[in-house]
Legacy VTK file of the C-alpha trace (Angstrom):
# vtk DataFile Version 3.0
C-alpha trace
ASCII
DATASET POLYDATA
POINTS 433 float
-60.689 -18.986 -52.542
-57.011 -17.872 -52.428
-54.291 -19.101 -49.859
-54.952 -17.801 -46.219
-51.987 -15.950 -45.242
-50.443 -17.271 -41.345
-48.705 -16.071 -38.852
-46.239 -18.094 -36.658
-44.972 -17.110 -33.220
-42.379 -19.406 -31.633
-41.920 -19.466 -27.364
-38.981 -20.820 -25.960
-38.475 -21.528 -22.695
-36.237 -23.648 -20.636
-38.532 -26.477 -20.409
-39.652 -26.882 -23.872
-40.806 -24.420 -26.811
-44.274 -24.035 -28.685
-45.274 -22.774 -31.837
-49.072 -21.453 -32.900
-49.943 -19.780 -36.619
-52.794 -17.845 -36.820
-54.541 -15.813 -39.620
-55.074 -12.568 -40.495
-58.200 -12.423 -38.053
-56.036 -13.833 -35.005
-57.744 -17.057 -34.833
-55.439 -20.011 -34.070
-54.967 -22.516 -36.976
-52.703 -24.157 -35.436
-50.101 -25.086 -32.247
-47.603 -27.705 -31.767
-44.855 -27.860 -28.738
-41.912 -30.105 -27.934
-40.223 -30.669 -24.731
-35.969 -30.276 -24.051
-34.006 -31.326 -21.097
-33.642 -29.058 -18.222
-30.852 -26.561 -17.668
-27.824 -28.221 -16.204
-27.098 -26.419 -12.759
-23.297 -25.518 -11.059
-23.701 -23.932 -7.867
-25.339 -20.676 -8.685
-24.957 -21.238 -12.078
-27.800 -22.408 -14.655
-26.906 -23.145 -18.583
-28.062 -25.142 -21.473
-26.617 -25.840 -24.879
-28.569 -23.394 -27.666
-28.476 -26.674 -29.821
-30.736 -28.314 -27.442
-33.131 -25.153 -27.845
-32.933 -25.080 -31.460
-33.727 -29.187 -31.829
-36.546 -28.292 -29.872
-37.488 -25.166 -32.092
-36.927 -28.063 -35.314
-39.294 -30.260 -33.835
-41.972 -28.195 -32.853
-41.990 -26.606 -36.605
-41.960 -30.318 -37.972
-45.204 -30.605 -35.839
-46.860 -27.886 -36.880
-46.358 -27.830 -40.381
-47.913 -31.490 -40.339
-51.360 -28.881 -39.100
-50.721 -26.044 -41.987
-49.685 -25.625 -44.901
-46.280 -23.868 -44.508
-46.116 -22.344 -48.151
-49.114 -19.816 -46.431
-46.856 -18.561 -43.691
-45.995 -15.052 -44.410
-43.983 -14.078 -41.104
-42.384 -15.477 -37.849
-41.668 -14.040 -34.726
-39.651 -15.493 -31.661
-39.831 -14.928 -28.071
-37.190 -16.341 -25.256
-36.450 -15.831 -21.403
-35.801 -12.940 -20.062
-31.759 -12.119 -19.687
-30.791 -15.336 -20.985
-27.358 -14.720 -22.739
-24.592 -16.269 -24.866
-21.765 -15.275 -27.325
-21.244 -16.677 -30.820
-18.492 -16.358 -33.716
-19.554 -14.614 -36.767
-21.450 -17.708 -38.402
-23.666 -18.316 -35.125
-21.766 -20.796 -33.600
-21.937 -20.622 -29.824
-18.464 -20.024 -28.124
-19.068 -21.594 -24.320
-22.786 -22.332 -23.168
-25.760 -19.959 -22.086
-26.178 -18.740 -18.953
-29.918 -18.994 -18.134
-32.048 -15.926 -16.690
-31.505 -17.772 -13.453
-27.928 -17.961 -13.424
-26.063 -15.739 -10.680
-22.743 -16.161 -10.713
-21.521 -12.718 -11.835
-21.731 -11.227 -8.074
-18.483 -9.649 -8.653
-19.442 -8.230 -11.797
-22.540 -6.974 -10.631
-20.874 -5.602 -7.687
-18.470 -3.557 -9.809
-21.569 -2.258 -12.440
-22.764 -0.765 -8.812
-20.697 1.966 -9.426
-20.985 2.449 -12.950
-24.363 1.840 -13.910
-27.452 4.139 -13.363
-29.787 3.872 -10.893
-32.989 3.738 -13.190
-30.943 1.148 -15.555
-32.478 -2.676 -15.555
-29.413 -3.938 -15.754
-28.613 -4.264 -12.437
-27.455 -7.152 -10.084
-25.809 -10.532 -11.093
-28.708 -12.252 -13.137
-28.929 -9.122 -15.500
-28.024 -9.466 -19.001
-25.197 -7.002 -18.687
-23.676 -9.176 -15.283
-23.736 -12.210 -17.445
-22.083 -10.502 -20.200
-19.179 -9.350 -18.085
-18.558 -12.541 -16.953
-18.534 -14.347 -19.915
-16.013 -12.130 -21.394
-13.607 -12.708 -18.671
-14.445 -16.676 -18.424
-14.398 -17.592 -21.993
-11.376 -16.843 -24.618
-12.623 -13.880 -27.057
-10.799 -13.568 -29.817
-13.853 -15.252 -31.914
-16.671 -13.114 -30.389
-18.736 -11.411 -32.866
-22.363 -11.435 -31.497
-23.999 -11.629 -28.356
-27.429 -12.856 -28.456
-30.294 -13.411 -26.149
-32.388 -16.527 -26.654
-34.839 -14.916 -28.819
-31.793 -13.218 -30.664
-29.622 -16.587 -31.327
-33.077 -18.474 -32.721
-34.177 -15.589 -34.787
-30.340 -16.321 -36.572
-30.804 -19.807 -37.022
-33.942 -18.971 -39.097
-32.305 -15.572 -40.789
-28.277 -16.105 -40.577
-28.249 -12.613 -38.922
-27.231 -13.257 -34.979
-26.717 -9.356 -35.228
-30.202 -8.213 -33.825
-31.961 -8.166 -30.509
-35.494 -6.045 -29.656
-35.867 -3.699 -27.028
-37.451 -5.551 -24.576
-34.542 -8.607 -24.554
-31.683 -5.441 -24.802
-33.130 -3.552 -21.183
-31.323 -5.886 -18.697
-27.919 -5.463 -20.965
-27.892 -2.065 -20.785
-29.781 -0.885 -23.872
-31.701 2.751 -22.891
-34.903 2.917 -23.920
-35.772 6.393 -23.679
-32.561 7.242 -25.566
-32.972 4.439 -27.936
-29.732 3.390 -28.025
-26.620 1.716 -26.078
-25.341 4.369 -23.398
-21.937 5.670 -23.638
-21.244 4.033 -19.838
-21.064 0.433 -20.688
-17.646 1.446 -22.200
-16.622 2.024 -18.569
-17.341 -1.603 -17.760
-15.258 -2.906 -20.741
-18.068 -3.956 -22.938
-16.912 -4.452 -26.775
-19.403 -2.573 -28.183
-18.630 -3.773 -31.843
-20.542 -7.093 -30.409
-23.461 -5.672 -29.046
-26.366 -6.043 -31.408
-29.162 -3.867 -33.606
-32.145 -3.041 -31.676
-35.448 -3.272 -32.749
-38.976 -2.499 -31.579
-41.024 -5.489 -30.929
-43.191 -5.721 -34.510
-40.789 -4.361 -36.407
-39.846 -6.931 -40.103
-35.795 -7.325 -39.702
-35.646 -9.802 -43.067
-35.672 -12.809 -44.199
-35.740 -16.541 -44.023
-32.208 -18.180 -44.975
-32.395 -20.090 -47.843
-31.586 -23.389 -45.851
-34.351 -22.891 -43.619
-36.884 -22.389 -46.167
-35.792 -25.136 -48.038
-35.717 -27.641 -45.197
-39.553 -26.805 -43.804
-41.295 -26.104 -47.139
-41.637 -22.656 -46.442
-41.695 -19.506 -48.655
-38.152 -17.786 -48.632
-40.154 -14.498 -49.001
-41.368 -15.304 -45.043
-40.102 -12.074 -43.300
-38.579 -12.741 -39.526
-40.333 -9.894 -37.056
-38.992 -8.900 -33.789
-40.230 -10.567 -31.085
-39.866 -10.021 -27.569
-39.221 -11.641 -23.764
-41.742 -14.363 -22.987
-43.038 -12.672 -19.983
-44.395 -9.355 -22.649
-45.547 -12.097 -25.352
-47.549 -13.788 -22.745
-49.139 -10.149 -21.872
-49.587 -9.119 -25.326
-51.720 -12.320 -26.349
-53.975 -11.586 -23.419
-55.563 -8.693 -25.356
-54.026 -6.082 -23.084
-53.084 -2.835 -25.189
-54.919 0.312 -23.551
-53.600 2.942 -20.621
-54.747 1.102 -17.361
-55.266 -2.160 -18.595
-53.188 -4.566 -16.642
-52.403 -8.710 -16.166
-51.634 -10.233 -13.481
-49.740 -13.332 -13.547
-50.668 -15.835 -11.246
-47.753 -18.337 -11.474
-45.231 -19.590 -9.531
-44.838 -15.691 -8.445
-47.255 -13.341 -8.846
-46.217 -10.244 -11.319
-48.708 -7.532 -11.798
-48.139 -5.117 -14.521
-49.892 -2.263 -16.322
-50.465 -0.170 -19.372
-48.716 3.381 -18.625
-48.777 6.478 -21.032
-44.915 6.794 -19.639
-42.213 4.466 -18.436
-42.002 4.372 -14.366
-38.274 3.125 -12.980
-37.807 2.271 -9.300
-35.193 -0.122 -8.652
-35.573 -0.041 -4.972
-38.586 -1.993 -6.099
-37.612 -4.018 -8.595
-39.999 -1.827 -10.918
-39.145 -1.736 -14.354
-40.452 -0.495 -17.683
-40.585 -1.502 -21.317
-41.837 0.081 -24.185
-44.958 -1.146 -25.645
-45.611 0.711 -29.129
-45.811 4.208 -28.227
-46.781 3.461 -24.494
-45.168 1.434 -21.192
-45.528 -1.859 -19.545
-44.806 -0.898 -16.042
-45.003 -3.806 -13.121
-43.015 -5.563 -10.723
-42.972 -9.347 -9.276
-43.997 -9.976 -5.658
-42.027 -13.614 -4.294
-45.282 -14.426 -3.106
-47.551 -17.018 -5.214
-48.294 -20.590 -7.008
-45.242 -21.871 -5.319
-46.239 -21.131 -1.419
-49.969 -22.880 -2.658
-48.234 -25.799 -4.066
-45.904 -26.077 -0.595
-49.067 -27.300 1.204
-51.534 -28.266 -1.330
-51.941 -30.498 -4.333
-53.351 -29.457 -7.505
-56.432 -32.122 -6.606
-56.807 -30.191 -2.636
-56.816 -27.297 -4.355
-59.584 -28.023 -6.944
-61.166 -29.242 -4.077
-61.183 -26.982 -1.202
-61.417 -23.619 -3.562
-65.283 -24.309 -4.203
-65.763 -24.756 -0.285
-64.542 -20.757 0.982
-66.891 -18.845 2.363
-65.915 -15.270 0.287
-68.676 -13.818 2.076
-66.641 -13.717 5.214
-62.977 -13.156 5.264
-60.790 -15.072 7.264
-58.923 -11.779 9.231
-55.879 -13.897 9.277
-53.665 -11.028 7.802
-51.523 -13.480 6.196
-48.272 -12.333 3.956
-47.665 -16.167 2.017
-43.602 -16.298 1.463
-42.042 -19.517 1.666
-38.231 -18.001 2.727
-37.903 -14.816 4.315
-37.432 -11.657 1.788
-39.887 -9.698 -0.582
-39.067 -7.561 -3.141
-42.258 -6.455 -4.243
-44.513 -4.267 -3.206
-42.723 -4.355 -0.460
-38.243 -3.949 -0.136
-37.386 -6.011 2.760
-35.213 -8.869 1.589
-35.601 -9.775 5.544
-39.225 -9.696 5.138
-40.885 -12.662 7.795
-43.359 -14.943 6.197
-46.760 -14.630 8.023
-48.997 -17.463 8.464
-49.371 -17.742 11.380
-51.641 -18.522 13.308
-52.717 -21.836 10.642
-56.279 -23.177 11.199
-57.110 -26.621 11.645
-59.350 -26.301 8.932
-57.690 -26.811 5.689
-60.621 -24.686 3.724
-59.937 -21.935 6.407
-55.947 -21.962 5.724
-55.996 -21.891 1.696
-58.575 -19.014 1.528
-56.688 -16.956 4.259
-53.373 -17.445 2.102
-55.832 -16.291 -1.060
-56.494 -13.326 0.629
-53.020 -12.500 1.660
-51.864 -12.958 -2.125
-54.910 -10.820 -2.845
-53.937 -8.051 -0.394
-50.483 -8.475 -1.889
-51.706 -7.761 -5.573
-53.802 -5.001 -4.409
-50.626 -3.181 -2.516
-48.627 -4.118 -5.698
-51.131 -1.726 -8.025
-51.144 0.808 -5.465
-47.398 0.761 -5.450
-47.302 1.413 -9.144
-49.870 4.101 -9.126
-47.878 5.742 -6.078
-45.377 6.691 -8.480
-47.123 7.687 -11.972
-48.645 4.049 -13.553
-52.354 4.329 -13.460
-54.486 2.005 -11.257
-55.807 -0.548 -13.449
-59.276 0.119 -15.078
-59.394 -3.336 -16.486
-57.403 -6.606 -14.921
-56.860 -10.284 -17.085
-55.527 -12.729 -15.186
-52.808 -15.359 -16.455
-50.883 -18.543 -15.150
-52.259 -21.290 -12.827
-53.918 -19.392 -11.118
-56.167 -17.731 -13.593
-58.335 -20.765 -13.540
-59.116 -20.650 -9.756
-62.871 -18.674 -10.485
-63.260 -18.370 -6.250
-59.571 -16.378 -5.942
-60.965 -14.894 -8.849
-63.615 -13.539 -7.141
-61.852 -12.663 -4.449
-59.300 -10.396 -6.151
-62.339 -8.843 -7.869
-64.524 -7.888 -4.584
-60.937 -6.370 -3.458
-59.285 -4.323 -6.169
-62.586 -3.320 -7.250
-61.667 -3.441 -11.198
-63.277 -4.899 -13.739
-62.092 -8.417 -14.721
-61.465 -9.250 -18.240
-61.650 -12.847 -19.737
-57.372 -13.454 -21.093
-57.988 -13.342 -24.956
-55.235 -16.030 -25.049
-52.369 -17.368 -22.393
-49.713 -18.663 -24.156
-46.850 -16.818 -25.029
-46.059 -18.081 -28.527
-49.798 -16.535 -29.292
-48.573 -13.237 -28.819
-45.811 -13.890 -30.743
-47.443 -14.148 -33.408
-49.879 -10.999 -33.256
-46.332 -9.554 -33.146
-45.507 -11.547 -36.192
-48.736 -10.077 -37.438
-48.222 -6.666 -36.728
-44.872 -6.399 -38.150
-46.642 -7.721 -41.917
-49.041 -5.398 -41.221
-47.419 -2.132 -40.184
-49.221 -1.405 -37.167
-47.787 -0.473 -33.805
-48.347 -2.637 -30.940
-50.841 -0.771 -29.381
-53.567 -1.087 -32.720
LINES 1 434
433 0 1 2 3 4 5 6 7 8 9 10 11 12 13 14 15 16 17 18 19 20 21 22 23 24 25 26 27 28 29 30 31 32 33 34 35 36 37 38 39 40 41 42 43 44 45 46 47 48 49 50 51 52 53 54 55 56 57 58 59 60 61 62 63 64 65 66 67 68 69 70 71 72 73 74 75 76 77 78 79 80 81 82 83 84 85 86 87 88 89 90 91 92 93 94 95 96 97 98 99 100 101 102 103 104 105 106 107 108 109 110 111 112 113 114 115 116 117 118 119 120 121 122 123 124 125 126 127 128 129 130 131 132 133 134 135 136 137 138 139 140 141 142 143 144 145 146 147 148 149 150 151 152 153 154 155 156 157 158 159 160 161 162 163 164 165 166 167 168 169 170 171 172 173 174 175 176 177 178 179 180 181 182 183 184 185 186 187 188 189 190 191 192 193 194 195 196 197 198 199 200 201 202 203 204 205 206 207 208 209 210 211 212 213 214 215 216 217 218 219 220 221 222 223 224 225 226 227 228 229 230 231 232 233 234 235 236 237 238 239 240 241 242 243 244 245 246 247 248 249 250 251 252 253 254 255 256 257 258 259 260 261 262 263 264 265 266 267 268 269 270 271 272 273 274 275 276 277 278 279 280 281 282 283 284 285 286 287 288 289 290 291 292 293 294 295 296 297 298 299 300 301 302 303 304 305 306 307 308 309 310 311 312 313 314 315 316 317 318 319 320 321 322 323 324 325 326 327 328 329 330 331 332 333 334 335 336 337 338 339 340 341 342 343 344 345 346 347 348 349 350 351 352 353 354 355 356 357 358 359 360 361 362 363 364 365 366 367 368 369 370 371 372 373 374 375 376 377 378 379 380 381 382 383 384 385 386 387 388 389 390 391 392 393 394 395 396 397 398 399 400 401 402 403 404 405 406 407 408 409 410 411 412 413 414 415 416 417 418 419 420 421 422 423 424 425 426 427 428 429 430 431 432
């Protein structure tokens, strides 16, 4: 029996990073993960050292390697948060820290792309790529700029020594056009050095090599090609087994984000609606500030496990809730004055937690609705990821209410789709096989 080829995706995060191999057949052989210190915080401002991200990308390798053999692994892809951004000279060497997707400080820059930057662009407002990119360059001396990288982009150089590519999905919030394919002539306007701004890839697409230090230092074949990977919030909906028009995932985390399969990319900023490609089709969706985080405000994860079993689905609560912690929704509703409603609260705790269900529910249902209002389909089938994914009563509930057939999550970690990516690109087919 010869050597089993692998596949490794790699998630990083802000909290830690994992890293799972799997073989040809997409069956996990194995997964490791390491934790790193939290982002330091300044005000509105949110950055980490990329050292601290690639220790943490080390260790986790270290770890996994101890599971398979790493002469087998054939290809490596890398996820990282969304709009997460820092500069580097020409060897990879960050010049100032990373600003985290979080981090919004550039309100003056993003109040100056206003006027410059389409409407339909996702580069908008002062967490954006593009905002953090602006103020970076006027914050930080450039005369040893050569690259600016995402997360994904600066890890994928430690393993390749090229910091000189990014993939489509990581590019959108700095400006990168996806229906052109290319960086739009405006961001000249906003004094971008375009010379820095890197190659963009699709998601699946081989881009090299491993260094020769890299390979040397894990054991691993220097043939292993590097794939482009994508934002964690697209791995994580890739590894669910989502690929056809009208299938969609639902994230039930801290926030809930719905998104959907589209044949064509929808754009409503007004919304916070936003597109990326996926193969030859469109991951269309939006993220409500509704979710986990108003459930864990007045439960524990033990009241929860608890109460969930005890609703009555059989008869809804009428409470008409709209969960929101602070006033302001985005999603699928614009208000950023937006009351939360939760009022009037029952003294039975059972009563409470399944009306906020339902409102969350409601909110998910008005979210779809939303999307198919201006061209996404409604879903036809609906996986459901995060925390919340393991609640089978809200489960239930979201099923006897969007009326769409529920689909078990093939797999919920990120760093698993990662490496079907890692897969794909070995195997030449387009994310949608």
């Amino acid at each position: 029996m010869g050597e089993i080829p692998l596949f490794v995706g790699i998630d990083i995060g802000t909290s830690g990073c994992r890293a799972i191999a799997i073989d040809a057949q997409r069956q996990v052989q194995g997964e490791a993960r390491s934790s790193m210190a939290a982002p330091h915080q300044k005000g509105d401002g949110f950055e980490q050292k990329p050292q601290i991200w690639w220790q943490a990308v080390s260790q986790t390798l270290e770890q996994l390697f101890k599971q398979i053999p790493a002469q087998q692994v054939v290809a490596i892809a890398v996820d990282g948060t969304s709009s997460t951004l820092l500069l580097c000279d020409g060897q990879g060497k960050p010049i100032g820290p990373a600003l985290m997707y979080n981090d919004a400080r550039a309100t003056v820059e993003a109040e100056r792309m206003e006027r410059i930057v389409p409407e339909q662009s996702a580069a908008h407002g002062p967490c954006s790529g593009l905002a953090k990119l602006l103020w970076l360059q006027r914050c930080l001396p450039t005369e040893n700029i050569r690259h600016i990288c995402h997360q994904a982009d600066w890890i994928v150089g430690q393993l390749s020594d090229r910091f000189d590519c990014s993939d489509i999905n990581n590019a959108l919030k700095l400006g990168y056009d996806p229906i052109k394919r290319q960086w739009p002539d405006w961001m000249g306007h906003l004094g971008v050095i375009r010379k820095w701004l890197p190659k963009v890839y699709l998601p699946g697409h081989a881009i090299g090599t491993l260094s020769s230090t890299i390979a040397e230092r894990f054991g691993l074949n220097p043939n292993t090609q590097i794939v482009a990977g994508t934002t964690d919030s697209t791995a994580a909906f890739i590894a669910t087994g989502a690929n056809q028009i009208g299938d969609a995932v639902t994230s039930l985390g801290s926030t809930l984000v719905m998104k959907v399969v589209a044949a064509w990319p929808v754009f409503v900023p007004k919304y916070g609606i936003y597109s990326q490609p996926l193969g030859n089709r469109w991951l269309v969706g939006g993220s409500s500030n509704s979710g986990g985080q108003v459930l864990q405000h007045y439960f524990s994860d033990q009241q929860l496990l608890t109460l969930s079993p005890k609703m009555n689905l059989d008869k809804p609560t009428e409470l008409d809730y709209y969960p929101l912690l602070t006033p302001g929704e985005r999603f699928p509703i614009c208000d950023p004055t937006l009351p939360p409603q939760m009022e009037p609260r029952p003294t039975d705790e059972v009563q409470f937690l399944q009306g906020l269900l339902e409102g969350m529910a409601q909110i998910e249902l008005q979210a779809y609705q939303r999307l198919m209002e201006f061209g996404a389909p409604y879903p036809t089938t609906l996986r459901s990821a995060g925390g919340g994914a393991d609640n089978s009563q809200w489960q239930t509930m979201r099923q006897q209410l969007l009326k769409v057939k529920m689909c078990n999550a093939q797999h919920q970690q990120a760093a698993y789709g990662s490496a079907l990516l890692a897969l794909r690109g070995i195997n030449g087919e387009s994310e949608d096989d």
